[in-house]
SEZAVO-408993 format. One line per field, with one value per residue (C-alpha): residue in one letter; residue number from 1; x, y, z. Coordinates in Angstrom, 2 decimals, always signed. Each point is the difference from the previous one (the first is absolute). Layout:
BEGIN
aa	A	...
i	NUM	...
c1	X	...
c2	Y	...
c3	Z	...
REM end
This chain:
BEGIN
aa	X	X	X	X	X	X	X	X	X	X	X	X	X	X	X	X	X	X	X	X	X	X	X	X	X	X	X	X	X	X	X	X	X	X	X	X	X	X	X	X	X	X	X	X	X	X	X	X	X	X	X	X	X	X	X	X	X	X	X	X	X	X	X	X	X	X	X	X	X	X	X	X	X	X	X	X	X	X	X
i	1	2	3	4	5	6	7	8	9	10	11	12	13	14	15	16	17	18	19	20	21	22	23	24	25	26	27	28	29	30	31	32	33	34	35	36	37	38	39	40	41	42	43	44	45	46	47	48	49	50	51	52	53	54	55	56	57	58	59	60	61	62	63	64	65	66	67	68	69	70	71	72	73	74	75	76	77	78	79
c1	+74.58	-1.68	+0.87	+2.21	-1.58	+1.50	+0.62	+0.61	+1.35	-3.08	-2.40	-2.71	-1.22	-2.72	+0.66	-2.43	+0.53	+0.17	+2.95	-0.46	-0.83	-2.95	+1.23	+0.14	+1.85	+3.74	+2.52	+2.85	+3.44	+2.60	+0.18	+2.46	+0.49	-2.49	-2.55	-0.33	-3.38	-1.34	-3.12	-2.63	-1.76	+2.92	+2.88	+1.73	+2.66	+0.44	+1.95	-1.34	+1.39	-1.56	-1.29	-1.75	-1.59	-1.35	-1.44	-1.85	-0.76	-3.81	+0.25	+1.65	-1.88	+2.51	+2.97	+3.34	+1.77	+0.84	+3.62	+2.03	+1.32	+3.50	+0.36	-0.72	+2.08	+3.40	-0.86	-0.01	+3.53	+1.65	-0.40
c2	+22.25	+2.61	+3.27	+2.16	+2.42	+3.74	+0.51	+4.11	+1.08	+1.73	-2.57	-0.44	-3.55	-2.59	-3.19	-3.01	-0.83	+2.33	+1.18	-1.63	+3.58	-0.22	+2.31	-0.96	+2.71	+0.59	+2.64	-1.17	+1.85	-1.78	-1.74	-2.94	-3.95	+0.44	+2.85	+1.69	+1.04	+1.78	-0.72	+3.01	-1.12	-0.71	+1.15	-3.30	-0.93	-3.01	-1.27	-2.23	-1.55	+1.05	-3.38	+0.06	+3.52	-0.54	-3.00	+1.94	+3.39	+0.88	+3.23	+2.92	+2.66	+2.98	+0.48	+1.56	+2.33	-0.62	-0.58	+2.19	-1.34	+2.42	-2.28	-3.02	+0.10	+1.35	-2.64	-2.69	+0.99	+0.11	-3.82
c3	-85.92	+2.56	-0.28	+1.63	+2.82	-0.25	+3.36	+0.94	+3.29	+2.14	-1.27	+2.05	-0.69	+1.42	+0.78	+0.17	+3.65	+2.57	+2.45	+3.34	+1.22	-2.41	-2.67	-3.75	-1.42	-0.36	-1.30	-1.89	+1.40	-1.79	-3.63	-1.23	+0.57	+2.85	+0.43	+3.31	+1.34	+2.94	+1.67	-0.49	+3.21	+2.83	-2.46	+0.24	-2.61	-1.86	-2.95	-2.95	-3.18	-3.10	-1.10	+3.91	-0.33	-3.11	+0.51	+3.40	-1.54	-0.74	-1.19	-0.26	+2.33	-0.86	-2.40	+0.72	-2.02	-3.80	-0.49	-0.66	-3.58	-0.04	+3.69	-1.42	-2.75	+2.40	+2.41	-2.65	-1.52	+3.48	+0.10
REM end
């Protein structure tokens, strides 16, 4: 089994094909079932499943911020 991509909100990743505007890199903006992105060229938005993503990501070309584990760890006993 593949494994799981850590996805981090302000990623800046590359895709393998490009944007119809020409640009290849994208900004995530919002993490869950389906990550959001933003275009770095036109700034449009899109939203992709996981499984979808990962299976077009190419690199990463910038990381976000580390986690915040006291976060993490509130957020997970909430649900």
């Amino acid at each position: 089994m593949a494994e799981i991509v850590d996805f981090r909100m302000e990623d800046v990743v590359r895709l393998r094909k490009p944007h119809p505007c020409g640009g290849y890199e994208w900004q995530v903006v919002r993490l869950g079932a389906d990550v959001g992105l933003k275009c770095n060229t036109c700034g449009h938005r899109v939203m992709l499943d996981r499984r979808t993503l990962e299976k077009r990501l190419k690199t990463f070309v910038s990381r976000g911020p580390e986690p915040d584990p006291e976060q993490v760890r509130i957020a997970l006993e909430r649900d």
